[in-house]
C-alpha positions in Angstrom: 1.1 47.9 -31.6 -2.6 47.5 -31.1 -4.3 44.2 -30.9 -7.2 43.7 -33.0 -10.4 42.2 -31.7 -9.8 38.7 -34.1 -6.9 38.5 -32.6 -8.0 38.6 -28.8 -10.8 36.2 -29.6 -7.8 33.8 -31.4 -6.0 33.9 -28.4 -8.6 33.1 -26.1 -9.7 30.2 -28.4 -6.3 29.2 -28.3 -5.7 29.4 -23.9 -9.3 27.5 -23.5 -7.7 24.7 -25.7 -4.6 24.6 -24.1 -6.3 24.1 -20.5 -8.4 21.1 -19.8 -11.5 20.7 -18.9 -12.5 19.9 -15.6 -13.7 16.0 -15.1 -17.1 15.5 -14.7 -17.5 14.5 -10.8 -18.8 10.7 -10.5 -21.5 9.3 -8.0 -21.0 6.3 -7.1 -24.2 3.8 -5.4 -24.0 0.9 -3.2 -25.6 -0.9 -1.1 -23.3 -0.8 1.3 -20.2 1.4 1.2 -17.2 0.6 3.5 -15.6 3.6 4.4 -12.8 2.1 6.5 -13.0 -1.3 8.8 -15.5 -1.0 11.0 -17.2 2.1 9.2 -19.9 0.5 7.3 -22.6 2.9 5.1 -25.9 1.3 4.5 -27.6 2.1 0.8 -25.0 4.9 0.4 -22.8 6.6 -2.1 -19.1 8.4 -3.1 -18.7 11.4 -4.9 -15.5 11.4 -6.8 -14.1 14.6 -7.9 -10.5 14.4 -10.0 -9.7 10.9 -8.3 -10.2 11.8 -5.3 -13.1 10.8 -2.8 -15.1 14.2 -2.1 -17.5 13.3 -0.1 -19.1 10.8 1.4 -22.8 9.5 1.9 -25.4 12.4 3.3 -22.3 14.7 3.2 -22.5 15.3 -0.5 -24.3 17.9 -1.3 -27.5 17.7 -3.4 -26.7 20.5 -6.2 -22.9 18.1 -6.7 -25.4 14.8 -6.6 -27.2 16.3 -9.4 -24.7 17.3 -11.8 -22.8 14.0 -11.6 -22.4 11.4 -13.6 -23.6 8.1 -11.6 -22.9 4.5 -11.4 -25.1 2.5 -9.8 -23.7 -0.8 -8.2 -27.4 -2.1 -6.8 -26.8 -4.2 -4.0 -22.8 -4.5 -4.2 -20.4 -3.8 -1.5 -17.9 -1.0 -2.1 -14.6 -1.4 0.3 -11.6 0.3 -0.1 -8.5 -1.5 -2.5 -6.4 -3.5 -1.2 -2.8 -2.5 -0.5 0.0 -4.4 -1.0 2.4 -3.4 1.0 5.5 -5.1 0.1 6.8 -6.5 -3.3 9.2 -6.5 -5.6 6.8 -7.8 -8.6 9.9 -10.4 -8.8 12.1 -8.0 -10.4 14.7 -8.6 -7.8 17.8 -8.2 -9.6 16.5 -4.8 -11.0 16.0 -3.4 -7.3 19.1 -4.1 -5.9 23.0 -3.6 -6.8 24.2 -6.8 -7.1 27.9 -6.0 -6.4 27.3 -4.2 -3.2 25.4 -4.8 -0.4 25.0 -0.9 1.6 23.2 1.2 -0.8 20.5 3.2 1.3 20.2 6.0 -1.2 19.4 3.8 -4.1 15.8 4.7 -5.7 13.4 2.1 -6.6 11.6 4.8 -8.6 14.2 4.3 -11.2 13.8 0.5 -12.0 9.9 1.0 -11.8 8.7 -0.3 -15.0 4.7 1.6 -15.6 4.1 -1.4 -18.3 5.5 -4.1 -16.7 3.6 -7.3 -17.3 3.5 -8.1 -13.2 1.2 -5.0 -12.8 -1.4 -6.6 -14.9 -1.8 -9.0 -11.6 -3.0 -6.7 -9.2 -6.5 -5.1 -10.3 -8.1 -8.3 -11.3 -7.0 -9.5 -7.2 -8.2 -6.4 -5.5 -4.7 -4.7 -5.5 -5.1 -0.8 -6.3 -1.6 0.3 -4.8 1.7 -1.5 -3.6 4.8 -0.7 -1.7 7.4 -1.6 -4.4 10.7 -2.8 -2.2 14.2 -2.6 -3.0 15.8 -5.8 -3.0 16.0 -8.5 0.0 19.4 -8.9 -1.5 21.2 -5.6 -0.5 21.6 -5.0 3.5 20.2 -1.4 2.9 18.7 -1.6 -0.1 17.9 1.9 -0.9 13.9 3.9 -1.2 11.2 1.9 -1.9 8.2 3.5 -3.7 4.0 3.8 -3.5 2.8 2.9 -6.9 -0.5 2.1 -8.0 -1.6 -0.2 -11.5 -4.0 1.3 -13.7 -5.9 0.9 -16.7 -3.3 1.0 -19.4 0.1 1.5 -17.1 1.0 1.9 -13.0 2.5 4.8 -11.8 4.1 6.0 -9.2 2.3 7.6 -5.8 5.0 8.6 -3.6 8.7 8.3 -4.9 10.2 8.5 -1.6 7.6 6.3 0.9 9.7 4.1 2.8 13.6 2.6 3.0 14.4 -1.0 2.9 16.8 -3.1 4.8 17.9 -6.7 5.0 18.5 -9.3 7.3 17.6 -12.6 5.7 20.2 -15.0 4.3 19.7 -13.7 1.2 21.3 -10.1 2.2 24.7 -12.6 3.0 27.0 -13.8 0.5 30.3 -15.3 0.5 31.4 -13.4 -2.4 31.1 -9.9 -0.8 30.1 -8.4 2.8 28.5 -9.4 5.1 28.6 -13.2 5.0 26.9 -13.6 8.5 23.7 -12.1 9.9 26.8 -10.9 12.9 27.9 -9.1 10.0 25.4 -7.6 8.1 24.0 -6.3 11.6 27.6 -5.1 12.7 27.1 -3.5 8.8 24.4 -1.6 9.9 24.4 -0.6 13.5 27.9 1.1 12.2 26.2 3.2 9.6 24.0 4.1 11.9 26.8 5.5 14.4 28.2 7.6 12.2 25.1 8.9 10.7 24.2 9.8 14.4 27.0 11.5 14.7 27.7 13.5 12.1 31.6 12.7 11.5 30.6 11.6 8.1 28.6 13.0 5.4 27.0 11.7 2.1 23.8 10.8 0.8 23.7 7.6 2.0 23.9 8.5 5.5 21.2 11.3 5.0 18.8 8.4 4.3 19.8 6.9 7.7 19.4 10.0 9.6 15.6 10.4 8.2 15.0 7.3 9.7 16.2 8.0 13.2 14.6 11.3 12.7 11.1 9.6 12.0 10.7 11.5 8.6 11.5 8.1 6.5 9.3 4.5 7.4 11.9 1.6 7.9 10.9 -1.9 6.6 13.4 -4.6 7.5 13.5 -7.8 5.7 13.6 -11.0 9.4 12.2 -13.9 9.3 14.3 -16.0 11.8 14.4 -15.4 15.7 18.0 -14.3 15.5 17.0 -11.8 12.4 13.8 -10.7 14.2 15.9 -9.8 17.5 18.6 -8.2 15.6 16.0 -5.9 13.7 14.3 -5.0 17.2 18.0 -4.4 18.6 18.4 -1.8 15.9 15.4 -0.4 15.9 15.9 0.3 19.8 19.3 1.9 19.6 18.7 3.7 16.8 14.8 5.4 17.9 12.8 3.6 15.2 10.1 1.4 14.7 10.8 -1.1 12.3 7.9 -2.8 10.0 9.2 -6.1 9.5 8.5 -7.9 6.3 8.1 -12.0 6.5 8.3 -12.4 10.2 7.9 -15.8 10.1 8.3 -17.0 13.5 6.9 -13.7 15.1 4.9 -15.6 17.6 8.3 -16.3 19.4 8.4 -12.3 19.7 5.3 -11.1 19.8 5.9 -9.0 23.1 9.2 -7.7 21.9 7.4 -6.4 18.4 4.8 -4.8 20.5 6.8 -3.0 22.4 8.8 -1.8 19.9 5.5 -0.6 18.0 6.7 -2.7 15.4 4.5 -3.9 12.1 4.8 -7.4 10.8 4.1 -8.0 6.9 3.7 -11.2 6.3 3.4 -13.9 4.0 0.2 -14.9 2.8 -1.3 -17.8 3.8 -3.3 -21.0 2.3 -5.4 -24.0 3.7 -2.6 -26.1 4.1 -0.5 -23.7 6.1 1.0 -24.9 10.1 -2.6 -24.3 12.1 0.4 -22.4 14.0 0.6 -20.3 10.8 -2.9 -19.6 10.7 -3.3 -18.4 14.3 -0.4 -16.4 14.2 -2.8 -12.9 12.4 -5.2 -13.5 15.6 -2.3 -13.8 18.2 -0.7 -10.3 16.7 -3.8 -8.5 16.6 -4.5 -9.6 20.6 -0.9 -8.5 21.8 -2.0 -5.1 19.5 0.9 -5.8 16.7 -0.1 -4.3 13.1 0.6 -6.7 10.9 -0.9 -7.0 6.6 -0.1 -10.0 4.2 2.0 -9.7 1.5 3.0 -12.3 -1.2 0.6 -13.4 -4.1 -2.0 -10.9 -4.8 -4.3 -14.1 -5.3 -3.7 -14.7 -2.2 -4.5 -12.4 -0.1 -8.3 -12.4 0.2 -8.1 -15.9 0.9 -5.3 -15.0 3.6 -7.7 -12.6 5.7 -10.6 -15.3 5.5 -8.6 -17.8 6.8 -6.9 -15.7 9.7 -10.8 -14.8 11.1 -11.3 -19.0 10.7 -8.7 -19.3 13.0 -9.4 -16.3 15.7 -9.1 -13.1 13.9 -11.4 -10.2 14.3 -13.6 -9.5 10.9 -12.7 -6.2 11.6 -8.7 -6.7 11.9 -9.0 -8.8 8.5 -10.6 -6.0 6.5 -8.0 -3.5 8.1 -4.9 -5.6 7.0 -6.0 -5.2 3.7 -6.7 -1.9 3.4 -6.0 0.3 6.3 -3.0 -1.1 8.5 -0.7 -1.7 5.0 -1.4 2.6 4.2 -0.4 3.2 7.7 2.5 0.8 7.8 3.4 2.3 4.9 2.8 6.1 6.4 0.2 6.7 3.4 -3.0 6.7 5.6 -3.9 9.9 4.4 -4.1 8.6 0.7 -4.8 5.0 0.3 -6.4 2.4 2.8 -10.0 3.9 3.6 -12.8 5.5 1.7 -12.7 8.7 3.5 -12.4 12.2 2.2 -9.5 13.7 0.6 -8.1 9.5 0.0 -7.7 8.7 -3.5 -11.1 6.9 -4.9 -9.6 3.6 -5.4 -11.9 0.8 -4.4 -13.1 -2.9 -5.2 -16.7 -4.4 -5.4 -17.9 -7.3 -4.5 -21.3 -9.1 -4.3 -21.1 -9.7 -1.0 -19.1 -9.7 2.1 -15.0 -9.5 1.1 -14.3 -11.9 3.6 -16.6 -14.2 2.4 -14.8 -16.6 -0.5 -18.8 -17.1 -2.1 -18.5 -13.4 -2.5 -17.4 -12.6 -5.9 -14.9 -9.9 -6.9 -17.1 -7.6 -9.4 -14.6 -4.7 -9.9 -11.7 -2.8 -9.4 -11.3 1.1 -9.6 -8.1 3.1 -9.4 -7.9 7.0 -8.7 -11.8 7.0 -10.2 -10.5 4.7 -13.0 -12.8 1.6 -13.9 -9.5 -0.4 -14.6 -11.0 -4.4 -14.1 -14.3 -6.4 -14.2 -17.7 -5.6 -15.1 -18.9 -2.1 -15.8 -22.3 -0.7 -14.7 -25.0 2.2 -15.6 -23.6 5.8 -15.8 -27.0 6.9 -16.4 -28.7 8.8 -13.8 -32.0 7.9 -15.1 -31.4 4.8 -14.5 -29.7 4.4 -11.2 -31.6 3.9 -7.9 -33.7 7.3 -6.1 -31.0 8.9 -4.5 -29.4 7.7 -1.3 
């Protein structure tokens, strides 16, 4: 049967509805634009194109300047958002299986709640994507997830980013296996075996085998010296490099983490923390131990500020927030710097980050204005072009 011409043009009409149009690419000003720690871009700017950074400062190209729309942030500071690179929103008893304590293969991306009231924390702090953990309370604790707050839910990134284990008392229980770090190591280091070599099958000991085999990131709940140790100890036999999550007396390992390559997330930190405490961020970053904070969102401006008061590098600060938590995390590609191909999420401020005076202006997520105070999309209005 032959098609009329009304009925071609319908079901063009028709096609160009169905398929959406391309978003407008966004120019965004600055007076200074920090592409990663250390990178710094003086009266600069970001072109944006489907959440995505483009390009950046006298890369863009003029014709792509032109046809965008442009916000102009005057004088402001643009850095990278800060990544939070382990949480569990305190929605522990979602994350974990309360009635067993070896679960590798259990997916945080099922419990993630996209309008849970916790997420509505993160923008106003600087926070533009999170590792979300399984529980402390499970000895393997199954695959945590990337996920990132946004303007009217979160979502998630990466689905599969990293799996999470448990050492802390809270993994140990007298009502189930293991009731002693002896035994939730022994737990562990067994699994491990027989992952290794291949007698058994299942998906749980898949999950293990990624790990040895590098494809998966390890985090490991250790706080203790004996905890700390063990996690190494496994981490050696087993041909991975665990990021360890609390570390709170690292400084009696320090060597041990370094040479293990190991990461330390740890808790953030306030005034009237042990000067001990304090130090620790400068004494990791000297022995060349990647370490982030992790904790209250709040908190973890203040955290970095503190740590270069007592030693560390500006430099190393900026990079826990932003750049060492992607890499810990294995997401360098995507999140933690300004450079192209990364997602466009970034924070302004009115000043240096690192300086408390400096105030917080604004938060943007994948290209997203999702907090604070908005600015002039006109091109007419914004500064002669940078």
């Amino acid at each position: 049967m032959q098609t009329s011409p009304t009925c071609t043009v319908a079901a063009a009409l028709l096609a160009a509805l169905a398929t959406p149009a391309l978003a407008q690419d966004l120019l965004v000003k600055a007076g200074r634009v920090v592409v990663a720690p250390g990178t710094t871009l003086e009266n600069s700017a970001l072109l944006v194109r489907d959440g995505k950074i483009a390009y950046v400062g006298k890369d863009i190209p003029a014709e792509a300047r032109a046809r965008a729309r442009t916000v102009d942030l005057g004088d402001h500071t643009v850095s990278a958002g800060f990544v939070l690179a382990a949480t569990t929103l305190d929605a522990d008893a979602d994350l974990g299986e309360g009635a067993l304590a070896f679960t590798p293969d259990l997916r945080v991306a099922e419990a993630f709640d996209a309008w849970g009231k916790r997420l509505e924390h993160l923008a106003p702090h600087g926070v533009t994507s999170f590792g979300l953990t399984p529980s402390p309370r499970n000895v393997a604790g199954g695959i945590g997830i990337l996920a990132k707050p946004g303007k009217d839910r979160g979502r998630v990134a990466e689905a599969d980013a990293f799996v999470g284990f448990s050492l802390v008392r809270a993994a140990r229980s007298q009502e189930r296996d293991p009731t002693s770090l002896m035994g939730a190591r022994a737990m562990l280091r067994e699994a491990f075996d027989a992952a290794r070599t291949g007698a058994e099958v299942g998906p749980d000991l898949a999950v293990l085998r990624q790990v040895m085999s590098g494809a998966r990131r390890a985090v490991v709940y250790a706080d203790t010296f004996a905890e700390l140790n063990a996690a190494l100890a496994l981490g050696a036999q087993f041909n991975f490099a665990p990021v360890i999550i609390g570390g709170s007396e690292a400084s009696k390992v320090v060597d041990k983490l370094a040479e293990r390559s190991a990461g330390v997330v740890l808790g953030t930190m306030s005034p009237t923390n042990r000067i001990a405490d304090l130090e620790l961020p400068g004494k990791l970053a000297a022995a060349g131990v990647p370490f982030c904070f992790a904790g209250q969102p709040a908190q973890m401006r203040v955290s970095a500020a503190l740590a270069v008061r007592h030693g560390l590098p500006r430099e190393a600060a900026h990079a826990a927030l932003t750049r060492t938590p992607a890499t810990m995390l294995g997401r360098q590609a995507e999140v933690g710097s300004l450079r192209q191909g990364c997602s466009a999420d970034f924070v302004v401020f009115d000043g240096d980050l690192l300086d408390l005076s400096a105030r917080h202006v604004a938060t943007w997520v994948d290209g997203v204005h999702v907090h604070g105070q908005s600015h002039s999309h006109s091109s007419k209005h914004s500064k002669a072009s940078r």
